[in-house]
C-alpha positions in Angstrom: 92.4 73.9 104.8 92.5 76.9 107.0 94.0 79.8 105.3 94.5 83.9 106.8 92.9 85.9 104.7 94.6 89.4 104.5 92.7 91.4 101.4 89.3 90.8 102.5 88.5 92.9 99.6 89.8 90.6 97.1 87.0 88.1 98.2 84.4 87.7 95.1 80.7 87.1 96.2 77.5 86.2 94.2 75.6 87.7 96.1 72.9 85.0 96.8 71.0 86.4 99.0 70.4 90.3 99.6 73.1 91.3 103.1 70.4 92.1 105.9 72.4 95.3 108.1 71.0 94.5 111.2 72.8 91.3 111.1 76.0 92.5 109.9 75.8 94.8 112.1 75.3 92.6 115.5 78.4 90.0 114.0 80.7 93.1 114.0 80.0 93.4 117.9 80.1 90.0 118.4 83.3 89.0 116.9 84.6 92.5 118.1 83.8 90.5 121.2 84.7 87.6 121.4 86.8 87.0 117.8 86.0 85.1 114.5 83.8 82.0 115.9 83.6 79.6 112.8 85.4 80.8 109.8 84.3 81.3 106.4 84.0 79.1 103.7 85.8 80.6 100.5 86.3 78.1 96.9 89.9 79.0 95.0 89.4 78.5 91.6 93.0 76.9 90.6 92.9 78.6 87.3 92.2 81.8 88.5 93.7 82.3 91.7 90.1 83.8 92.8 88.2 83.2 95.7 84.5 82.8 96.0 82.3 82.9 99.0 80.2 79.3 99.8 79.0 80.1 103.0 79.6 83.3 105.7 78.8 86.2 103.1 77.3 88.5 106.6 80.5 87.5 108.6 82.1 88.4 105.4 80.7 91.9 105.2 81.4 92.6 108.9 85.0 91.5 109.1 85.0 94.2 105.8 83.7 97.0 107.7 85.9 95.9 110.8 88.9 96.2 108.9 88.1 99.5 107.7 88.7 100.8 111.3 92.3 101.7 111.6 92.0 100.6 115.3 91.1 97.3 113.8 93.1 97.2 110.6 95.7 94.6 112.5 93.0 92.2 113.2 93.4 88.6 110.7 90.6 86.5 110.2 90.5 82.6 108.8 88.8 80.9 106.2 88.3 77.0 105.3 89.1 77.3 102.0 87.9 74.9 99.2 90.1 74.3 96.1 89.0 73.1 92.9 88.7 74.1 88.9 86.4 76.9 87.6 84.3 73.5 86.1 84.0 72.2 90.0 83.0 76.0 91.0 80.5 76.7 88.3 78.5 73.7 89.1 78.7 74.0 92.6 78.0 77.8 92.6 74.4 76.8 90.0 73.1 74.6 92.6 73.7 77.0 95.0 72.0 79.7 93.7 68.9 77.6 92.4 68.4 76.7 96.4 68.8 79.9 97.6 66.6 81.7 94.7 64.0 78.9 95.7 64.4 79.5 99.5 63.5 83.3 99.1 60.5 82.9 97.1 58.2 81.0 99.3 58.9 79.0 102.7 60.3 75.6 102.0 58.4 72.1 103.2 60.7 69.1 104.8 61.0 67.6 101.7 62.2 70.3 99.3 64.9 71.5 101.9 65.8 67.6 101.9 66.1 67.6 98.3 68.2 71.0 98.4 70.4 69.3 100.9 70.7 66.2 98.5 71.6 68.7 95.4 74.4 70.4 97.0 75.9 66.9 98.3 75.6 66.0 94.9 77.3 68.8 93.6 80.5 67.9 96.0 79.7 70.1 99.3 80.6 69.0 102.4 77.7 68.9 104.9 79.2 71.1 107.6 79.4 73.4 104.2 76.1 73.0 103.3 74.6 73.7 106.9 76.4 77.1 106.5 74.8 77.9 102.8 71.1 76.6 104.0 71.6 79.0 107.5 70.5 75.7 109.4 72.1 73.9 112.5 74.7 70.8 111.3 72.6 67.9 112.8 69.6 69.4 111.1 71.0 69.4 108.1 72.6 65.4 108.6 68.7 64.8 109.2 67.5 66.2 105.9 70.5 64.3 103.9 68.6 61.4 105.8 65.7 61.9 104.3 66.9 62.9 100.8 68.4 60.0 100.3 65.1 57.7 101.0 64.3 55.4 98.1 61.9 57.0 95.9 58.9 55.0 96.7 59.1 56.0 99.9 59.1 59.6 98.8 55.9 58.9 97.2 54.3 57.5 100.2 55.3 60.7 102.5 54.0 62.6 99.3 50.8 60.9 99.4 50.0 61.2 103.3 50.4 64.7 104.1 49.3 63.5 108.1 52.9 62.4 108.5 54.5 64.4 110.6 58.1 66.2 109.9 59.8 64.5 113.1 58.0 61.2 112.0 59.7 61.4 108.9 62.7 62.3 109.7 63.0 59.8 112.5 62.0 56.5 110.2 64.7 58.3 107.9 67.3 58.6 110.9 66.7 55.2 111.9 66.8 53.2 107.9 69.8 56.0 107.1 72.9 53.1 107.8 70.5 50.2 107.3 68.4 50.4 104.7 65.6 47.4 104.2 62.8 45.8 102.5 60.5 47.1 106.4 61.2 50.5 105.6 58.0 50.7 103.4 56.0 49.1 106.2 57.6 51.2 108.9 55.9 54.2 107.3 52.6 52.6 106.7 52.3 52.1 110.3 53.3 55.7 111.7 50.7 56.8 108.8 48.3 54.8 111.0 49.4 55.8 114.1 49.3 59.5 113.0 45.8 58.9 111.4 44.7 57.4 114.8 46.2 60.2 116.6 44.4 62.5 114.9 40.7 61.1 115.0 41.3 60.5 118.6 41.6 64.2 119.3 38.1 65.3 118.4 36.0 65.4 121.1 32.8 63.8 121.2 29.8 66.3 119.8 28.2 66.6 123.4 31.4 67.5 125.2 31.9 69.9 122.2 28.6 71.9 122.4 28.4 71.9 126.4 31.8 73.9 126.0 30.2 76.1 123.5 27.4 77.2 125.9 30.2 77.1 128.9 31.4 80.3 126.8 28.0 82.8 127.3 29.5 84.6 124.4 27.0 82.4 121.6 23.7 82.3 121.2 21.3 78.9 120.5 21.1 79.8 117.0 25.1 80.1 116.9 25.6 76.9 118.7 23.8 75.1 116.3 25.0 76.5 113.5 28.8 75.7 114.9 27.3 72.3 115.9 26.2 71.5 112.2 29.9 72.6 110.6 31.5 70.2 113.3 29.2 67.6 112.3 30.3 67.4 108.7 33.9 67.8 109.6 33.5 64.5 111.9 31.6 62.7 109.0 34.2 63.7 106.7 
């Protein structure tokens, strides 16, 4: 439900993630601009009357310090807004904070950004909603619900052959997403193959390899054989 929002300051935030200035800062201009492009997503607590931020905390803070102009101060912005009990909230606003806590500590492989995607679909967020929490484009974020919801023994599989590629997997996943079946298992067996293949066909043969190691002029025999040997063991390995 669209809603205008006219005390911006009433607006509560958890503050996820830490505001980043330049940002804000560059959203001002733009919606200055060229207006409000995609409003906010704000969760009214029914008991409360509060509202929460789920997604758009920088377009937030720069429609704030918009506002604060006096040349601006007529200006009214939009929000979806979201309404539920402070139960629905709490657990919505946990999951939320565990993915983006998660998120800032280390960079995220395919397969824990599917899961995070799974967790807040789980927790009753829309997936246009959830593309706005996770920063990531909506048909990339449809992708990793794809994935997340794989059965878990493919999970194990993709977990167990780290040569899979992430478009591999999320193309199987695309493809099984509506109609789910018994070949799913074997679909992935053979793009582990294929990739597998792929891969061993990409080394060049040893003597193509150490002519373009004296091509260079830059090593010496005793470096060429010495590169020649680590190449060796790779290959046999």
């Amino acid at each position: 439900m669209l809603k205008n929002l006219y005390d911006l300051e009433e607006i509560k935030s958890k503050n996820y993630r830490q505001l980043d200035p330049k940002l804000v800062a560059s959203l001002e201009k733009s919606i200055l601009a060229a207006g409000l492009q995609e409003p906010i997503q704000l969760f009214y607590v029914v008991e409360t009357g509060e509202y929460y931020v789920l997604a758009g905390h920088h377009r937030l803070e720069a429609m704030r310090n918009i506002k604060k102009n006096p040349k601006h101060a007529h200006i009214k912005f939009q929000a979806n807004v979201v309404r539920g009990s402070q139960e629905e909230f709490d657990s919505q606003d946990t999951t939320i904070k565990s993915i983006m806590s998660n998120a800032m500590r280390r960079p995220s492989t395919l397969m824990e950004m599917a899961a995070a995607v799974g967790d807040l679909k789980k927790s009753g967020l829309s997936l246009p909603v959830i593309s706005e929490v996770l920063a990531q484009p909506k048909r990339y974020v449809e992708k990793l619900y794809a994935v997340s919801i794989l059965p878990e023994e493919i999970k194990d599989f993709v977990a167990a052959n780290p040569n899979l590629s992430d478009d591999s997997i999320i193309r199987l996943s695309m493809k099984f997403r509506d109609k789910p079946s018994e070949s799913m298992l074997s679909a992935f067996e053979r793009m582990a193959k294929r990739r597998q293949g792929a891969v061993t066909a990409q080394a060049p043969k040893k003597s193509h390899f150490k002519k373009s190691l004296n091509a260079t002029g830059s090593l010496t025999p005793q470096q060429i054989k010495t590169v020649m040997k680590v190449y060796s063991d790779i290959l046999e390995n």
